[in-house]
C-alpha positions in Angstrom: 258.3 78.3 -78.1 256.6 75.8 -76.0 253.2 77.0 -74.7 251.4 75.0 -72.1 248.1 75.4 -72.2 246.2 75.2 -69.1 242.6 72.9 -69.8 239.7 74.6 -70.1 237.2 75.1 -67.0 233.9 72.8 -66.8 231.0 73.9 -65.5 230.6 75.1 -62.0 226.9 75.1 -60.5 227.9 78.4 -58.5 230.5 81.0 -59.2 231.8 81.1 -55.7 233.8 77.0 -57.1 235.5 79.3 -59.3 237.8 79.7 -56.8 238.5 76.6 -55.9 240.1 75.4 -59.2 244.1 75.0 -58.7 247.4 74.4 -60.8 250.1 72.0 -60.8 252.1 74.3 -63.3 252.0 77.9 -61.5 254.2 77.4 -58.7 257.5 79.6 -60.0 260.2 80.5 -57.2 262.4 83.0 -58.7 265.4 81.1 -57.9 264.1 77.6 -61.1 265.1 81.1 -63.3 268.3 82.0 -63.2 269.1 81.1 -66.4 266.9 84.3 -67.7 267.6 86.3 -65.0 270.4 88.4 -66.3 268.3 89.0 -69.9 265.8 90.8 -67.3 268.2 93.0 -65.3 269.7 94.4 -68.4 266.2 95.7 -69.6 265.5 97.1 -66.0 265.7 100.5 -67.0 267.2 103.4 -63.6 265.0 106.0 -64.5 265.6 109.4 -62.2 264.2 109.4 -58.8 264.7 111.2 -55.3 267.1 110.6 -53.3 264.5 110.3 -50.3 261.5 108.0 -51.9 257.9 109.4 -50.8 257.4 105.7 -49.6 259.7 102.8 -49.0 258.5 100.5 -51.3 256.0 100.0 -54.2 254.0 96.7 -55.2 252.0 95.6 -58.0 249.5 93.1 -58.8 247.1 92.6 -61.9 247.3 92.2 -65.5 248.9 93.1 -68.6 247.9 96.7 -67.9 251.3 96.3 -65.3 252.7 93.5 -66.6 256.9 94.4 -66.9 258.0 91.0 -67.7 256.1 88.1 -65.4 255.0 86.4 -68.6 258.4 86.3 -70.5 259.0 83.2 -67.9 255.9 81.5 -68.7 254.6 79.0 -71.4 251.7 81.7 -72.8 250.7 83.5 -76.1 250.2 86.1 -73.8 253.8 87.7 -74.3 255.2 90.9 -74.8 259.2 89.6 -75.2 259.6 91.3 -78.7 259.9 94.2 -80.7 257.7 96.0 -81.5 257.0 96.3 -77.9 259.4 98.4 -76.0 260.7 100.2 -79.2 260.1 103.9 -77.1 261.0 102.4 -73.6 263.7 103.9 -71.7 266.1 101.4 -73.2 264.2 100.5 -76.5 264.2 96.9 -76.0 261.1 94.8 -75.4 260.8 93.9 -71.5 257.5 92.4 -71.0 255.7 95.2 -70.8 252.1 95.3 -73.4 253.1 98.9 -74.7 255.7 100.5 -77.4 256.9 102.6 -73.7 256.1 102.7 -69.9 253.4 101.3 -68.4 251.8 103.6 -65.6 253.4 102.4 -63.1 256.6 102.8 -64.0 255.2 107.0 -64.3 254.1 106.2 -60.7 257.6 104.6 -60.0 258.9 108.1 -60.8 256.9 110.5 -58.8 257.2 108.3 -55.8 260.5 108.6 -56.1 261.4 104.7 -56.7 263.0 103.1 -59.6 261.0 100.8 -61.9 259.6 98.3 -59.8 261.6 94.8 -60.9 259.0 91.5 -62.0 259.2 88.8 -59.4 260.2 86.3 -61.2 262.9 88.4 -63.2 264.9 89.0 -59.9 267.4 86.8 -58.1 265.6 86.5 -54.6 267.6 88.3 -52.7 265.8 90.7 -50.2 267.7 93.7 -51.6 266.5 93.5 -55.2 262.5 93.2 -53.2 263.1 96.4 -50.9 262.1 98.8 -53.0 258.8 96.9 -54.8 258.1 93.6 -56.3 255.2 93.7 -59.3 253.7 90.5 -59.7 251.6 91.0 -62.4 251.0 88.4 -65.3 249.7 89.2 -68.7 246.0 87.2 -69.0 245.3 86.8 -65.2 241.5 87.8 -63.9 240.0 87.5 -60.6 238.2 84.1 -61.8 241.3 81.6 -61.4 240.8 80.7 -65.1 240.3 83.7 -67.1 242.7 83.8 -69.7 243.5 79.9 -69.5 243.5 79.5 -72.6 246.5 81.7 -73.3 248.5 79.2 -71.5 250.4 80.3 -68.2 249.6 82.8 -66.0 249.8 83.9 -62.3 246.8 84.0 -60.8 245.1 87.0 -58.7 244.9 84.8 -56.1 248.4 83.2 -56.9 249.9 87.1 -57.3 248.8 87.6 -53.1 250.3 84.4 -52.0 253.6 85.5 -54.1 253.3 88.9 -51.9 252.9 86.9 -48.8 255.8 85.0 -49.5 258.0 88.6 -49.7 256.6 89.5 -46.9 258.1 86.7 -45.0 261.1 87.2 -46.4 261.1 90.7 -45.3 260.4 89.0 -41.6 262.9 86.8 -42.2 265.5 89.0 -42.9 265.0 92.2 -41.4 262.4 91.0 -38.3 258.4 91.1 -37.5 258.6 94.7 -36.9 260.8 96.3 -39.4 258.8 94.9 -42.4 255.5 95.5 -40.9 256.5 99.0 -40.8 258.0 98.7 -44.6 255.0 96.9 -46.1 252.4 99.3 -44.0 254.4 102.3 -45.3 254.6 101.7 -48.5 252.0 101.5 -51.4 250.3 98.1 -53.7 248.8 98.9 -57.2 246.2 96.5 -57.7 244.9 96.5 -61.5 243.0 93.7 -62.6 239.8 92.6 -63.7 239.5 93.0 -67.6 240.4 89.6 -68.4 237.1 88.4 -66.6 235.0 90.4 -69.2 237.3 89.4 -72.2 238.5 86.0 -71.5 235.3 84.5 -69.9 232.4 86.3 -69.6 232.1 87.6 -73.8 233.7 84.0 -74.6 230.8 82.5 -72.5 233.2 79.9 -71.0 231.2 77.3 -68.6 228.3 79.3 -70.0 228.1 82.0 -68.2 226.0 84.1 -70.0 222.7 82.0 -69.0 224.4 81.9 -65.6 224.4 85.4 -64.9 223.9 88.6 -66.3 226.0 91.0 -66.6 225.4 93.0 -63.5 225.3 89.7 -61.1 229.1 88.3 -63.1 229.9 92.0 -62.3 228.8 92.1 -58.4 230.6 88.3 -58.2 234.2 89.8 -59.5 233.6 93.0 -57.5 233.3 90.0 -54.0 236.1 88.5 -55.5 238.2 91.6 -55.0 236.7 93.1 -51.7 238.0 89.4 -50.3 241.2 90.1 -52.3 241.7 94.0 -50.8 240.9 92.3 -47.3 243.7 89.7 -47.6 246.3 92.2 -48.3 245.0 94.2 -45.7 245.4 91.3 -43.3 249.0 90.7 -44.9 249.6 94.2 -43.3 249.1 96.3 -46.4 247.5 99.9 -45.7 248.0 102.0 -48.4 245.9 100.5 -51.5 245.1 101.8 -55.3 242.6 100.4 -57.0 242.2 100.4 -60.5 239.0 100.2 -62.6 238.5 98.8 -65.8 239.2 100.8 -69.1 236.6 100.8 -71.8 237.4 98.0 -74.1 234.6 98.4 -75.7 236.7 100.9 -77.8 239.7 98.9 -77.9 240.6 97.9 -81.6 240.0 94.2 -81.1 236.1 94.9 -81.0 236.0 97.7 -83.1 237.0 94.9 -85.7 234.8 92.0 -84.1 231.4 94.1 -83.7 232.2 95.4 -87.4 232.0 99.0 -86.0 231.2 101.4 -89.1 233.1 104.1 -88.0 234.9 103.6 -85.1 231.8 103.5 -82.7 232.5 101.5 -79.4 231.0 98.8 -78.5 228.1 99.6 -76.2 227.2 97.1 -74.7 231.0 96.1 -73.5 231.5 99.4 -72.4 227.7 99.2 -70.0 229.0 96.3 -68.1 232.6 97.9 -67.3 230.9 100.8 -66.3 228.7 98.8 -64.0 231.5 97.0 -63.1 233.6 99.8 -61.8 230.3 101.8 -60.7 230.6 98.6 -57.9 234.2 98.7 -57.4 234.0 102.5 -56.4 230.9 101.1 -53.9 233.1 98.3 -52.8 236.2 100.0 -52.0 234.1 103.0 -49.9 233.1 100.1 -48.1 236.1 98.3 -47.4 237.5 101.4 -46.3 234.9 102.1 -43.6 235.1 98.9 -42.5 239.4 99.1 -42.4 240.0 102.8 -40.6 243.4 103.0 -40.9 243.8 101.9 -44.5 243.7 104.3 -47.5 242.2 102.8 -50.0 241.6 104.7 -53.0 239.6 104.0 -56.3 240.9 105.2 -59.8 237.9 105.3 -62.4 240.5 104.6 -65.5 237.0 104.1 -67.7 236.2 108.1 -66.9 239.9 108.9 -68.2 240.3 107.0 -70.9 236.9 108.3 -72.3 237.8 111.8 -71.1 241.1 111.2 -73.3 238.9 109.3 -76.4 236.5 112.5 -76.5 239.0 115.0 -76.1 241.6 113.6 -78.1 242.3 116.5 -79.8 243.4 118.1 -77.2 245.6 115.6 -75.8 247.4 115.6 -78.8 245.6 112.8 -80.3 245.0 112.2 -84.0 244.4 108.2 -84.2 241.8 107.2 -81.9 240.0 104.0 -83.1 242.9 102.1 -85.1 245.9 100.8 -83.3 249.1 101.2 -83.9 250.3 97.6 -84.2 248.0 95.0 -85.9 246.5 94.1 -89.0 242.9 94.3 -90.4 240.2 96.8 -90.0 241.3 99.1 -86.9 244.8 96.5 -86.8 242.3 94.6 -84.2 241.8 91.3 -86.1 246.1 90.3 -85.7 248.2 91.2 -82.3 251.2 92.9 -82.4 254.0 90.4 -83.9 256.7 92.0 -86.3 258.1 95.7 -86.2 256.7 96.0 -89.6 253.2 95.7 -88.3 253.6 98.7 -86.5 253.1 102.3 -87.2 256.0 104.8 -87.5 254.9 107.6 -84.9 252.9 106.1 -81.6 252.4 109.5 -79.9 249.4 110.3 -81.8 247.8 106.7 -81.5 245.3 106.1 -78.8 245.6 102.5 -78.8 249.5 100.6 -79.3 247.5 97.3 -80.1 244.3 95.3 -79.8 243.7 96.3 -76.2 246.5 97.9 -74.6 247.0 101.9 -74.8 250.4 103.9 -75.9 252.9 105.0 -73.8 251.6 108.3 -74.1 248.5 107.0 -73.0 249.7 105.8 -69.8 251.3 109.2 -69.0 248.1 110.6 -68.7 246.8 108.0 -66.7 249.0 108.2 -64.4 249.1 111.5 -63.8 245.2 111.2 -62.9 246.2 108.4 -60.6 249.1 110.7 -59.1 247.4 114.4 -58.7 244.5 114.6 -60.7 246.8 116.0 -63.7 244.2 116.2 -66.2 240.3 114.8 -64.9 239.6 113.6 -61.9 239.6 109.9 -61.6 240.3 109.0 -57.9 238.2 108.8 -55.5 237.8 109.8 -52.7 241.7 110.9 -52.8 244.5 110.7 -55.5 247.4 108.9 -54.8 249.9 112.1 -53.9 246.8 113.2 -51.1 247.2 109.5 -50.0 250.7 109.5 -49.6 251.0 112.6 -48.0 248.1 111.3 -45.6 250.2 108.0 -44.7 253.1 110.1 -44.3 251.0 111.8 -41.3 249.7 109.2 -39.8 253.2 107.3 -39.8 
């Protein structure tokens, strides 16, 4: 495998020239993959759905929280193309997605009615494999341009919304001004990113960042970076937004291992500045949804959920909580996920699949939160069924 590697960032007097930096290698139309294409559609799994979706369309942006495949086309370490990964998806094949199942959104997928929403660069282009939901995400990808750089390839936050813009002229193209305005205003984006920030740059100090900025002033500069990112989909005709916190990765099995936690204790100090983080994301959105009336925007606290799920495990079913299943070394955090026989046998009763990513039946949880408050709340100030049936009225 060839892995391009992008260069590492220099320093940048004032955070707001993080935005400024660019790529000569991220620039991917669909159609420079067709020799791969096919390997993707076979893995696309048709999971049951109604015949009359809830909403026309679902779209995803962010990380490798929703990644399903975006970084199986790239030149990156950051890659989920192999088994173990996917072993207990719907067609027990890896896809792309950083789990041994489903992702959330593919739950969400379900109980919108929709099938599994298709990776952007694993379709063929066509309009009809885009009219249901694109997701865009890419394994590695932050709101600072170069978080996860040193992975090698990734798409961008802001790369992800020009890569919706472009389907949405397509839509235009195709079907006319009006008809997709009303198909991109009816339907619903999942925007989940924001982790790679905190692991990628701000705890590897990159440019220095640390004697730049404390933690709450980095944290208030990525929660700008999305209220401008929420505002350009809005503008891009998008009305019904989820936005998703950060978990607390200050439990995840990577620094469990790396702060040489005695018995499993998280990381405190991680886990402060996500909280602060999404304490101003839940600020941020209330605010960008008085100041966009006919939007629904909601914010989903996945920090108060996971933790409801780590301190209740027992109760969800839970018996592993601080080791992952697929590693090696003290909690499997020191070595990713690479060979089958790294992982454990039975993933149900894992917390955590690898260093940082949850199980499948991790993700179900989750996503029931997002969808009806299932298990804790952790929407605000609406869960995503209340949303939908509130677009539904207004439409």
């Amino acid at each position: 495998m060839v892995v391009i590697v992008s260069p590492q960032p220099t320093s940048f007097p004032i955070p707001q020239q993080l935005y400024g930096l660019s790529s000569t290698s991220l620039t991917l139309p669909p159609s420079s993959f067709s020799s791969v294409l096919s390997l993707s559609q076979s893995l696309t799994a048709d999971p049951p759905h109604h015949s009359h979706p809830l909403v026309p369309a679902f779209f995803v942006i962010g990380d490798s929280s929703v990644d399903c495949g975006t970084n199986n086309f790239l030149g990156t370490f950051a890659r989920a193309d192999h088994l173990p990964y996917g072993r207990d998806f719907d067609t027990h094949q890896p896809t792309g997605r950083f789990c041994n199942g489903r992702i959330p959104v593919d739950y969400l997928a379900v109980r919108l009615g929709l099938p599994f929403v298709p990776s952007y660069l694993g379709h063929i282009g066509a309009v009809e494999d885009m009219i249901q939901g694109v997701n865009y995400a890419s394994a590695a990808a932050g709101i600072i341009f170069s978080s996860g750089s040193e992975l090698g390839q990734h798409i961008s936050l802001t790369n992800q919304i020009q890569q919706f813009t472009d389907t949405y002229q397509q839509f235009v193209l195709t079907m006319g001004q009006d008809v997709a305005t009303d198909l991109i205003s009816k339907s619903v984006l999942y925007l989940s990113i924001g982790v790679n920030d905190y692991i990628h740059y701000y705890l590897r100090n990159v440019s220095n960042v640390q004697n730049r900025y404390l933690p709450w002033g980095f944290s208030k500069f990525l929660a700008s970076g999305m209220r401008e990112a929420i505002k350009s989909l809005y503008n891009t005709d998008v009305r019904n937004v989820i936005v998703m916190g950060v978990a607390p990765i200050g439990c995840a099995p990577y620094y469990l291992w790396k702060y040489q936690s005695k018995n499993g204790e998280c990381a405190e100090e991680i886990n402060d500045m996500i909280m602060e983080f999404n304490f101003l994301m839940r600020y941020t959105v209330e605010e960008v949804h008085d100041e966009l009336p006919d939007a629904n925007i909601i914010f989903c606290d996945v920090f108060e959920g996971s933790m409801d799920i780590i301190e209740n495990h027992q109760l969800y079913g839970f018996n592993v909580t601080t080791e992952a299943c697929c590693g090696l070394g003290k909690y499997k955090g020191w070595i990713m996920c690479l060979t089958p026989e790294m992982a454990c046998r039975n993933a149900a009763n894992h917390i955590w699949w690898d260093q940082f990513h949850p199980t499948d039946a991790v993700n179900a949880i989750l996503a029931d939160n997002v969808w009806n408050d299932g298990h804790t709340k952790m929407c605000y100030p609406m869960n995503l069924e209340q949303m939908v049936a509130a677009s539904r009225s207004n439409g």
